[in-house]
Structure formats: C-alpha cells, structure tokens
VOPAGU-2260 file (C-alpha; in pm, 1 decimal, decimal comma):
REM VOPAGU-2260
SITE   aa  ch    i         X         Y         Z
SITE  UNK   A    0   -1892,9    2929,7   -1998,3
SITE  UNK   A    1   -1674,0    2898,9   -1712,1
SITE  UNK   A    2   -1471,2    3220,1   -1593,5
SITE  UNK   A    3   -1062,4    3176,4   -1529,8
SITE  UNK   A    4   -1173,0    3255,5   -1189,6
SITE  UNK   A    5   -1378,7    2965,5   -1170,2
SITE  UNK   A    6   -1114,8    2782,3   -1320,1
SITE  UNK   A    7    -881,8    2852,2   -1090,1
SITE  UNK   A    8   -1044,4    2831,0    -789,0
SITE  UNK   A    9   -1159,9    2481,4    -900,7
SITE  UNK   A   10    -764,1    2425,5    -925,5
SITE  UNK   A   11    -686,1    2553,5    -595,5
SITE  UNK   A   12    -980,3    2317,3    -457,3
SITE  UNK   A   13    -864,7    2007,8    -606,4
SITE  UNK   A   14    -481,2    2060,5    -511,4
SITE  UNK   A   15    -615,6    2142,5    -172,5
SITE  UNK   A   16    -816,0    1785,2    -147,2
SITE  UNK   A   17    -499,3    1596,4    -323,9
SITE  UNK   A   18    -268,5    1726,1     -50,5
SITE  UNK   A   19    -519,2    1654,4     234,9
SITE  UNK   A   20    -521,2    1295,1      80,6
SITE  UNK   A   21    -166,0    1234,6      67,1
SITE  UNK   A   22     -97,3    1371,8     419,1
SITE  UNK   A   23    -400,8    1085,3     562,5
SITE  UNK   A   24    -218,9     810,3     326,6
SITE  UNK   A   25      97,2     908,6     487,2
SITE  UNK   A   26     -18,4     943,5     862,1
SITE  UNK   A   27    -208,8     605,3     815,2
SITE  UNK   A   28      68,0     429,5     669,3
SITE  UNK   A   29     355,1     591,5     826,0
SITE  UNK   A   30     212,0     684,0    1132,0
SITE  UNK   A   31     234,8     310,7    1297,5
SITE  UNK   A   32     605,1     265,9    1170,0
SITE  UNK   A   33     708,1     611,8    1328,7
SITE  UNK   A   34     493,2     512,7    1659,8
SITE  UNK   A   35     721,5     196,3    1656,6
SITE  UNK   A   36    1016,7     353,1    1619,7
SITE  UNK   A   37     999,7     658,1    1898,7
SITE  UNK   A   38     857,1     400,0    2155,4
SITE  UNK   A   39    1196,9     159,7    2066,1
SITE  UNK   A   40    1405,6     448,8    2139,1
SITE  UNK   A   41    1218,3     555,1    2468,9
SITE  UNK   A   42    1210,7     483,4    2795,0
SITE  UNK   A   43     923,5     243,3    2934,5
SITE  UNK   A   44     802,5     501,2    3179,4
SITE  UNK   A   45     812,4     779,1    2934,8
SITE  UNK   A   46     638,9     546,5    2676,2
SITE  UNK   A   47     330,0     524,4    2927,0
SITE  UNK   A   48     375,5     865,3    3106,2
SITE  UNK   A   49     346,6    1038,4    2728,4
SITE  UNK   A   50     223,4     789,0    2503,5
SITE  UNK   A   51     147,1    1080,0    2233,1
SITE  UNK   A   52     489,7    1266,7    2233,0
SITE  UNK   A   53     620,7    1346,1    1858,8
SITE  UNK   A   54     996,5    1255,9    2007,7
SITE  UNK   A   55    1158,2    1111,6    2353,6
SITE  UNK   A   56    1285,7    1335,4    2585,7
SITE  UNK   A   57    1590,5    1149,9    2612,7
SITE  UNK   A   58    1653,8     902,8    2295,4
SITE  UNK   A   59    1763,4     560,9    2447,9
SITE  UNK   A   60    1921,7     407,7    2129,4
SITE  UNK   A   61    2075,1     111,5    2339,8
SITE  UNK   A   62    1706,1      -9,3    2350,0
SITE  UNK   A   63    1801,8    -151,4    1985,6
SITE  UNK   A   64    2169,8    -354,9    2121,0
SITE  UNK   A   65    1977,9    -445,8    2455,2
SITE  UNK   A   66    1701,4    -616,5    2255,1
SITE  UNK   A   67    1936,8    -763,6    2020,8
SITE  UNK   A   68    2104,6    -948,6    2313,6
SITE  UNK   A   69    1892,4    -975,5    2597,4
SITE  UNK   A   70    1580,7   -1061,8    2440,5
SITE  UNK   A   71    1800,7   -1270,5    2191,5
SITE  UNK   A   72    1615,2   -1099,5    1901,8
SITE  UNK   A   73    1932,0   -1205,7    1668,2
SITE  UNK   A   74    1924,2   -1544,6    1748,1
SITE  UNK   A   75    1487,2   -1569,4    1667,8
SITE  UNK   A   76    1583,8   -1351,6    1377,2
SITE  UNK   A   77    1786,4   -1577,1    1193,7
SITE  UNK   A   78    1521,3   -1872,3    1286,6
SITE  UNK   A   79    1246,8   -1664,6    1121,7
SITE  UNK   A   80    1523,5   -1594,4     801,9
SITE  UNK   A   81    1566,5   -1960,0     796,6
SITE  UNK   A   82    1173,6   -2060,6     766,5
SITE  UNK   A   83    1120,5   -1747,0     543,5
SITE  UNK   A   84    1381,4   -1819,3     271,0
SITE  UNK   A   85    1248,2   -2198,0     275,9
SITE  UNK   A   86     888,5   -2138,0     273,9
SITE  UNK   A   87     957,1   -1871,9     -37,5
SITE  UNK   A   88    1181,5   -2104,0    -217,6
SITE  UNK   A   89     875,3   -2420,9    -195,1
SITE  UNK   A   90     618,4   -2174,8    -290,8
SITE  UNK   A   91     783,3   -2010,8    -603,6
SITE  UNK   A   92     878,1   -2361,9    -707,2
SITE  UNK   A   93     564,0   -2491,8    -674,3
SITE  UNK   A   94     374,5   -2157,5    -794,1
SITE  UNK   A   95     601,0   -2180,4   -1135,2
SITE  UNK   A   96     606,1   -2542,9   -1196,5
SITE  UNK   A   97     230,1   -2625,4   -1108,7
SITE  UNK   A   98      89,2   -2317,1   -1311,9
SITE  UNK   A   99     348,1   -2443,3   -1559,5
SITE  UNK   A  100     155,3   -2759,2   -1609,9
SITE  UNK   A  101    -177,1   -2633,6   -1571,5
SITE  UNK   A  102     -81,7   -2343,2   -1862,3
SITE  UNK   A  103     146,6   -2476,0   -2117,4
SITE  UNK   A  104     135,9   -2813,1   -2084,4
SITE  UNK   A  105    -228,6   -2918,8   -2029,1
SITE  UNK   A  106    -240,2   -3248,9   -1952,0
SITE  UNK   A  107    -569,8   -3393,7   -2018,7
SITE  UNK   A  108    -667,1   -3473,7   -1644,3
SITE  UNK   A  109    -541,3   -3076,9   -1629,7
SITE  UNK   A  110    -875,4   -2928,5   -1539,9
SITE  UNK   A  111    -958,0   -3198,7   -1218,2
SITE  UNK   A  112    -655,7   -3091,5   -1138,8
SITE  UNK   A  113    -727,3   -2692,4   -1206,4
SITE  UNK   A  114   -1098,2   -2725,5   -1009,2
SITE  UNK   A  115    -903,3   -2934,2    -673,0
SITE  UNK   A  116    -648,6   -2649,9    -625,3
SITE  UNK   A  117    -889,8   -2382,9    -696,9
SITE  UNK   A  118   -1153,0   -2547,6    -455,0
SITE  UNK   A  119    -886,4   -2539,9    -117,3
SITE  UNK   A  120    -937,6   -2193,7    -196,4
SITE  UNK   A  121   -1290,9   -2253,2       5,5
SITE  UNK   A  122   -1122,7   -2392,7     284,5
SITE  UNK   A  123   -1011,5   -2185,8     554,2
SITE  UNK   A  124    -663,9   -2292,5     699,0
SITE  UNK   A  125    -808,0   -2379,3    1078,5
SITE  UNK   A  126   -1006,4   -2676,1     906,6
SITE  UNK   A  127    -673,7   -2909,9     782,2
SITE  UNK   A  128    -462,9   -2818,4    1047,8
SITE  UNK   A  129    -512,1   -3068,1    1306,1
SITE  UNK   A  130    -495,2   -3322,6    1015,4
SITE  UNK   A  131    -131,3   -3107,8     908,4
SITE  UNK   A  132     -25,4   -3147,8    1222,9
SITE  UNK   A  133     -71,9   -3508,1    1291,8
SITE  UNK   A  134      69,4   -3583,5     884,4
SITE  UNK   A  135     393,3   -3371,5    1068,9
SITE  UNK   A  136     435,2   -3577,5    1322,0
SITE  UNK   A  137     378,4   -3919,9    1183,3
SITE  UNK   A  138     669,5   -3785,3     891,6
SITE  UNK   A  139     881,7   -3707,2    1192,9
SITE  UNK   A  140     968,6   -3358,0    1105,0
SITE  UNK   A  141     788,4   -3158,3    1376,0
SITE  UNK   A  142    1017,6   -2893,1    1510,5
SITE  UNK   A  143    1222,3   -2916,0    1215,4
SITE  UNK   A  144    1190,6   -2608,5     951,6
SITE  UNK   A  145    1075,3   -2925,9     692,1
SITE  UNK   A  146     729,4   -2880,7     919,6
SITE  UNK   A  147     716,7   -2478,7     788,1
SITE  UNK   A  148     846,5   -2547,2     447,5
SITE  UNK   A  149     653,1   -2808,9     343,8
SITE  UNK   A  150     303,7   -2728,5     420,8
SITE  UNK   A  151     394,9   -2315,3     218,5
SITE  UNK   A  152     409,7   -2526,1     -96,5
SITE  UNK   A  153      28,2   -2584,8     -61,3
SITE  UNK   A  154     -69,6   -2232,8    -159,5
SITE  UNK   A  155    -322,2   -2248,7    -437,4
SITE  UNK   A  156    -361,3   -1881,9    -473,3
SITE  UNK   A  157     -31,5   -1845,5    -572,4
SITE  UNK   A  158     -40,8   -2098,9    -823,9
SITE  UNK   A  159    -391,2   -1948,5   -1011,6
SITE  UNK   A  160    -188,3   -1620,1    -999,7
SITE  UNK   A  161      79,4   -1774,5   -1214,0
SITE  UNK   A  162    -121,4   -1961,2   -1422,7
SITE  UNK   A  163    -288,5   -1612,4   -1530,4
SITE  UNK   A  164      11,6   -1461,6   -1593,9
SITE  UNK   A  165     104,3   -1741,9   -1832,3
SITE  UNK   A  166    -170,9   -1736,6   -2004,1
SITE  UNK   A  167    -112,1   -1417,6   -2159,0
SITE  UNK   A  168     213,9   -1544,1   -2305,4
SITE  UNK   A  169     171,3   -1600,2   -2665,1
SITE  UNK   A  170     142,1   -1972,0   -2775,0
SITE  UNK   A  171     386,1   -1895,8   -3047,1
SITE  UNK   A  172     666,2   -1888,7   -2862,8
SITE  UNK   A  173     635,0   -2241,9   -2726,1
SITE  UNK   A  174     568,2   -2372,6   -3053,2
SITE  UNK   A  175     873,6   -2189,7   -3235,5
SITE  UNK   A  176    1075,3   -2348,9   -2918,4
SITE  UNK   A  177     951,4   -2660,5   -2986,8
SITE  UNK   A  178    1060,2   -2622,0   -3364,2
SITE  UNK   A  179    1384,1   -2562,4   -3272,9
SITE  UNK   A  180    1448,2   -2892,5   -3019,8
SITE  UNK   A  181    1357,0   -2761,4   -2712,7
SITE  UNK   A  182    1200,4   -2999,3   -2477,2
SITE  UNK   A  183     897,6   -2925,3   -2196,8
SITE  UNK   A  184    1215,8   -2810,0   -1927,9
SITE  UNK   A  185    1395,5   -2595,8   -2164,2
SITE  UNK   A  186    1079,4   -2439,6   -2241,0
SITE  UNK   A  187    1032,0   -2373,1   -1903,3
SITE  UNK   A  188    1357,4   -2236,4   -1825,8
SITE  UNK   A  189    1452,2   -2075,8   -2095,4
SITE  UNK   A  190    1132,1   -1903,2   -2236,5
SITE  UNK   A  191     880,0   -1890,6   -1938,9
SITE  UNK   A  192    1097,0   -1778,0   -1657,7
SITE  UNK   A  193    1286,0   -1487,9   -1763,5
SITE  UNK   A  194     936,1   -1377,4   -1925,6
SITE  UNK   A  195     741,3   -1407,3   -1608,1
SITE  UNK   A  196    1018,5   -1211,6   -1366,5
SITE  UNK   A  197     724,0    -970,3   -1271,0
SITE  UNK   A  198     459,2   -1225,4   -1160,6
SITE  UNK   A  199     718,3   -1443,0    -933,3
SITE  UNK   A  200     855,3   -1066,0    -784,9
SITE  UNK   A  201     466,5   -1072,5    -662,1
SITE  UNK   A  202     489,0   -1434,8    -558,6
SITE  UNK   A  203     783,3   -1384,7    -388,4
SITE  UNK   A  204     691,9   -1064,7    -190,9
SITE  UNK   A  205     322,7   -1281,7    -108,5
SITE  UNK   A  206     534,8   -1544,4      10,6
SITE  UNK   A  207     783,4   -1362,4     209,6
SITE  UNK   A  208     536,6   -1175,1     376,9
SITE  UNK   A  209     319,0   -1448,1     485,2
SITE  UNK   A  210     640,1   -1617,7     595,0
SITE  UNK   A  211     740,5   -1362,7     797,2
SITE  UNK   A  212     424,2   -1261,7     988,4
SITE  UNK   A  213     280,2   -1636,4    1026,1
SITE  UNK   A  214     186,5   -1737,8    1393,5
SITE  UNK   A  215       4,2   -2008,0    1421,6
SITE  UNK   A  216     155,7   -2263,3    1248,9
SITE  UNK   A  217     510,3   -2213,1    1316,5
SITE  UNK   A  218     372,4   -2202,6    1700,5
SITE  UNK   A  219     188,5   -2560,4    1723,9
SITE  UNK   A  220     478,4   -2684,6    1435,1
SITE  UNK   A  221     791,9   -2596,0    1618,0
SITE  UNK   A  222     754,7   -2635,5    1999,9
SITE  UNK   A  223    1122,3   -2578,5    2095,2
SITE  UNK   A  224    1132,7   -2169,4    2179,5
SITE  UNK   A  225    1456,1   -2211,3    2065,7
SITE  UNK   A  226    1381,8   -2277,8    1713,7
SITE  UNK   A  227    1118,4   -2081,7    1723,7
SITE  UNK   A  228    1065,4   -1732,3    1467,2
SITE  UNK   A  229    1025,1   -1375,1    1595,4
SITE  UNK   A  230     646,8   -1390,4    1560,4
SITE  UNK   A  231     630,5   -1649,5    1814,6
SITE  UNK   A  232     902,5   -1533,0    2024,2
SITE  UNK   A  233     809,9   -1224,8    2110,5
SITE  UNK   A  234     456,2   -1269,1    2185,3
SITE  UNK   A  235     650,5   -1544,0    2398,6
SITE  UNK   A  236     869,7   -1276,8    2601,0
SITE  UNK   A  237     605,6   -1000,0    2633,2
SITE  UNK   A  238     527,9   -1081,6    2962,7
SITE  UNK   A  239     869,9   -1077,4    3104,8
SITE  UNK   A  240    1012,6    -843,2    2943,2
SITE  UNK   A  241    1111,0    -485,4    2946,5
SITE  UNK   A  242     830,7    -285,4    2737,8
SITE  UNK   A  243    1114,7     -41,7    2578,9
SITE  UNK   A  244    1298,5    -388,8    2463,1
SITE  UNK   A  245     977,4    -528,4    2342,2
SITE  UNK   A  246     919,3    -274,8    2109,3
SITE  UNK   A  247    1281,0    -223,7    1970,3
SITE  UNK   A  248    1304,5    -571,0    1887,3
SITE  UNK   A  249     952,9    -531,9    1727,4
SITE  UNK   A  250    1109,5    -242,0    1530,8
SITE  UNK   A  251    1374,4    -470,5    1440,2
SITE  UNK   A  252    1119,1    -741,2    1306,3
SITE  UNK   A  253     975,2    -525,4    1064,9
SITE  UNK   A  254    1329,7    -371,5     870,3
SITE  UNK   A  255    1372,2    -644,8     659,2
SITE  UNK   A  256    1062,5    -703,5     484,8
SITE  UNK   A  257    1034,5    -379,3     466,0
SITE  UNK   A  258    1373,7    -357,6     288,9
SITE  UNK   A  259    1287,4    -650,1      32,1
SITE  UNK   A  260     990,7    -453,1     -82,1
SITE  UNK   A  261    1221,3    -117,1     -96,0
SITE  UNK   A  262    1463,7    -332,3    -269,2
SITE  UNK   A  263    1219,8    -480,1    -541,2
SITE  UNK   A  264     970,6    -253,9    -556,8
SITE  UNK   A  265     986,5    -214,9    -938,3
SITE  UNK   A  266     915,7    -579,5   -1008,3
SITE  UNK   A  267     647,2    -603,0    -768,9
SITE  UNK   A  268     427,9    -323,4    -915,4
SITE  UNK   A  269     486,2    -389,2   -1261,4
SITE  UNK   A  270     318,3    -763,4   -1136,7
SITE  UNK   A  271     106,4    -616,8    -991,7
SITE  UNK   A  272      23,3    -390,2   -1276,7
SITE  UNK   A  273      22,4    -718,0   -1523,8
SITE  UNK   A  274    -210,2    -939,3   -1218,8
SITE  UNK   A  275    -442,9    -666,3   -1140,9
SITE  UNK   A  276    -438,2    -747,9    -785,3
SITE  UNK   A  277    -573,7    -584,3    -589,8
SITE  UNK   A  278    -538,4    -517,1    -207,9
C-alpha cells in the first residue's frame, strides 16, 4: 500500500517535472521570437557588445519605421503577400478538386493517377527544377508571380492529405445528394466543402507557410529585386545594411504568419486532430 505521503510527494514530483517541461517548451519556442524582437529594438553596437542582455539599454523603436522605409521592407512585403495569397489559392484549389476526384469520384484510370502523384513524393524538389525553370521561361512568365503560382499547385502531399480526409466522409451523403438532383459540382460545393473546413484550415496554413518562407525558387524564378519577396530580399540587403534594420525588418517578416495561425488556430488543430499529422 502506498502512504498519502508517498502520494503526495509523487504529486509534488510530477508537477515539478510538468513545470520544468513547459518552461523548456516555452524558452525553445519563444526564446528565438523574443531574441528577434530585443535585437530589432537595439542598437547594432549594443546587439554585439551584449548579445545576451534580457532588454536594451536604450529601446530604439525607430529601428521598426527605419526598416520599413529604408530597407523598403513594405514594398518586399507586399511582393511576398502577393506570391503567398496566389500560391495558397492554386494549392487549395488543386488540393480540393484533385483529392475530389481521386475520393468521390473515382474515375477508373483513378489509381495511375493516385500512384503518379503519390510517387513525386520520392522526388526531391532540386531534381525538376532546372526542367521548371526552363518550362518558365519557354511559357514566358519568368519574373511574373504566374512563375510562383503555378509550380505551388504541384504539391502532392497536400492533395493525399485531402483525399484522407474525404475518405472518412460517409458515402451516404453523396448518394442521398445524388437522389435529390445534385450533380458532381454541387456535390462538391455544397456537401464536401463546408464538411472539410478543418482539413483545408491545415492546407491553407501548409501552404501559407511554405509560401512565405520559400527561397529558392522565388530567387532563380523572379530575377528583378524589385519583384522580389522578403525571403529573398533580405538575404539580398544583409550585406549593406544596418544590422539593427536587418533584424527589425526580420521581426517584421515573421508577424503575419504568425498572426494567421493566432487567427485560425482552432481550425488548424481540429485538422490536425482529424489528419493525425504529425510534426
């Protein structure tokens, strides 16, 4: 039998290891974002004289205005809004219509279909893109956002991520909608997408993040620096520019995705809880 006193310092131990575990989550994930934010409101020198100080001596919030302005951060930010809200839209619409047809409708060439998205999957990206890039340029779109938006569509995880979540949706349903008139489109629109909110909250959170974070393409697909996203820009400007402004307009690169997934946070777990991804 096991004493109160055991009991309760068994208690105390486990409370103890919980809050130990919460404060490491919370230095490892916070700890970056708060780095990032105390070196955008510092000076450059004190930034290197002190790199370890909890909070500036002197709090230079102009950093933020300076960066938006003379590093153009505003301008590169609404390039990198531009390709982001494109390459989401192509890969929702192909996520949701492609899984659509590889679910509910199931055409009978469905599975060659099924096996050639799932094997790109074994491809890594580096292999097709000098073969992306020339397909770019012969379609004339190169620095265009077309030569970002276009290739996002081809994202075959996001389609077998769909198609699982659709196959959970009882057959039933189509087949009582098909009683009633409804057609392969009103199916889709009226029955499968309002049912599958939590899956393309996932999607769209995958998507936007990839979006917003991608290098290499948008680098060798949009040569212009004026056209260019943040991701490329400021890698662009770190060698001519002002540490202190570097790093507040890196601050400033990282508030809105950070606010979509603040913003839809529900959605996203709940997909996340119906997916079981993982990572």
């Amino acid at each position: 039998m096991i004493s109160d006193t055991e009991r309760r310092g068994m208690r105390r131990r486990l409370s103890t290891i919980q809050v130990l575990l919460i404060v490491a989550l919370l230095l490892e994930g916070a700890g970056p974002i708060y780095w990032l934010f105390k070196g955008a409101i510092s000076s450059t020198q004190e930034s290197l004289r002190d790199p370890l100080a909890l909070w500036p001596a002197e709090a230079r919030w102009s950093n933020l205005t300076e960066a938006w302005t003379t590093l153009e951060v505003g301008h590169y930010l609404t390039n990198t809004v531009v390709l982001v809200a494109g390459s989401w839209f192509t890969q929702l619409f192909v996520a949701a219509t492609g899984a659509y047809a590889l679910s509910i409708l199931r055409p009978s060439y469905g599975k060659y279909v099924y096996g050639a998205v799932l094997a790109t999957l074994f491809l890594p990206a580096t292999v097709s893109m000098v073969s992306l890039y020339l397909t770019v340029l012969d379609l004339g779109i190169a620095n265009t956002p077309l030569s970002v938006w276009l290739p996002a569509g081809a994202h075959a995880f996001n389609v077998l991520l769909v198609k699982q979540f659709f196959d959970g949706i009882p057959r039933e349903l189509f087949e009582a909608a098909r009683l009633d008139g409804a057609g392969a489109w009103r199916i889709f629109t009226s029955v499968v997408l309002p049912m599958s909110r939590p899956i393309l909250a996932v999607v769209s959170l995958l998507a936007v993040m990839n979006a917003w974070k991608d290098f290499l393409w948008p680098m060798i697909a949009i040569t212009d620096t004026e056209s260019q996203p943040l991701a490329v820009a400021l890698p662009r400007l770190a060698d001519t520019s002002d540490q202190a402004l570097l790093i507040a307009g890196m601050l400033i690169a990282i508030i809105p995705p950070v606010a979509v997934f603040l913003v839809f946070q529900r959605q996203i777990i709940r997909g996340i809880a119906f997916t079981g991804l993982k990572g």
